[in-house]
N, C-alpha and C positions, 0 to 999 in steps of 0.2 A: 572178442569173438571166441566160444569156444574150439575148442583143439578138433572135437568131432562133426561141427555144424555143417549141415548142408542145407539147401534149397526147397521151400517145403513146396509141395506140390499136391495138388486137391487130387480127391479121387476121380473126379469127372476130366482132369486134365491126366492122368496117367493113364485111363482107360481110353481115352481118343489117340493117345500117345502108342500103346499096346496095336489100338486096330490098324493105326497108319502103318506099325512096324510087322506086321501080320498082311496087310495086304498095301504094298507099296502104289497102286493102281488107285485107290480109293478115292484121293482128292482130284485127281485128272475127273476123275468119271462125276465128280458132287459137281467142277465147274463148268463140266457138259453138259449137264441134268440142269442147273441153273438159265445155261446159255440157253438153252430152249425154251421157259417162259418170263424169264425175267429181263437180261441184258439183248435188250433191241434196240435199231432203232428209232424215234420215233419221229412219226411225220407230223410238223407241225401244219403244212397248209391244210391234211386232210383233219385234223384237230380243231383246227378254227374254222373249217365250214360246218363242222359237226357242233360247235357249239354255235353257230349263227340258224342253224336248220330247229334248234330246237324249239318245241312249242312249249309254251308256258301251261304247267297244269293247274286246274282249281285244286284250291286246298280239299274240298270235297266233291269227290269227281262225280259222286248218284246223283246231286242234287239236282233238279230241274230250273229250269229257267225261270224267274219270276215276272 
């Protein structure tokens, strides 16, 4: 190992590094903004009657009846 080495670190990881140390608030507020449309819960019985309710489409929905 050189005398001088350190740990290299990409430009896209010291710049996220820079913004966290600039505004300490940032990551709270990405996993609040997240919690809003991503982490729910999710309801499975209304899940599986939405997929038993579903109708079956024709592959071509213009076509008339023969």
């Amino acid at each position: 190992m050189p005398l001088f080495w350190k740990p290299y670190k990409s430009d896209a990881t010291q710049f996220i590094d820079s913004l966290k140390q600039r505004d300490p608030q940032l990551e709270a507020r990405q996993r609040e903004g997240r919690g809003l449309l991503w982490d729910k819960a999710i309801d499975r019985e209304a899940q599986q009657d939405w997929r038993e309710a579903r109708v079956p489409q024709k592959p071509y929905v213009y076509q008339t009846k023969a």
